[in-house]
C-alpha angles and dihedrals in degrees: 000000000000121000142164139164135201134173118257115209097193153019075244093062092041089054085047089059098042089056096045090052091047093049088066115030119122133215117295089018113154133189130191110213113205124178141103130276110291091022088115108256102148101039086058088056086050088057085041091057092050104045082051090056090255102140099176124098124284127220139174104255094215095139103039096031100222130038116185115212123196114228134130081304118015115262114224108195119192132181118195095180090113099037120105104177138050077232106069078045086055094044091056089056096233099165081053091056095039076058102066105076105245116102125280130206136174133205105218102010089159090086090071117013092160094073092062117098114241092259097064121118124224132219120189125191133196128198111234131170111317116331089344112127133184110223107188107177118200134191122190106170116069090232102072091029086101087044099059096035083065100049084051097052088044089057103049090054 
């Protein structure tokens, strides 16, 4: 397992890391956002669709469950927030989204880690004074280690 953590200071350099991610994802990529409300989830996925060329507005699709957005790769945006069971997971088709080669990402993943292929990425955020935010990525699977080790070195920088 690869992980590494850093200190955010704004929404702005939330938005910053979102887009550096979504200028180089590649196809079948998938993150698991975990945070509480106001972490900025959904501000993060803003920065990922336009790193990825999307222009349009981006909003958190709590109510609808999945907004797609098209970009260089199409964006797939869940939130899990109002779900209770695997199974409403399982009725949106998610594994058949996650199938279609964009990128998917999902807004409180946490509730059910189990439905993410192995190859998902996770970013977790925590709430410190003010704007502050812990980000702490994580990468399981071999196969997006190197992924995540150079997101991690693009961001020191």
């Amino acid at each position: 397992m690869l992980t590494g953590s850093f200190i955010i200071q704004s929404p702005e350099e939330t938005f910053q890391l979102g887009r550096l991610i979504g200028s180089g994802a590649p196809a079948g990529e998938v993150w698991n956002l975990v945070g509480p409300l106001g972490a900025g989830k959904t501000h993060f996925v803003k920065g990922l669709a336009a790193g990825l060329g999307f222009e349009g507005p981006v909003t958190s699709p709590t109510f609808n469950l999945q907004n797609v957005y098209e970009a260089r790769l199409p964006l797939y945006h869940f939130d899990w927030y109002r779900l209770e069971k695997a199974a409403e997971v399982e009725d949106l088709g998610f594994s058949e989204w996650v199938e279609k080669g964009g990128v998917t990402v999902v807004e409180w993943g946490d509730k059910f880690p189990k439905l993410f292929p192995p190859v998902a990425l996770k970013l977790a955020m925590e709430v410190l004074e003010g704007e502050k935010r812990r980000f702490i990525l994580e990468a399981v699977h071999p196969d997006v280690q190197g992924r995540l080790g150079e997101i991690l070195k693009c961001w020191s920088l």
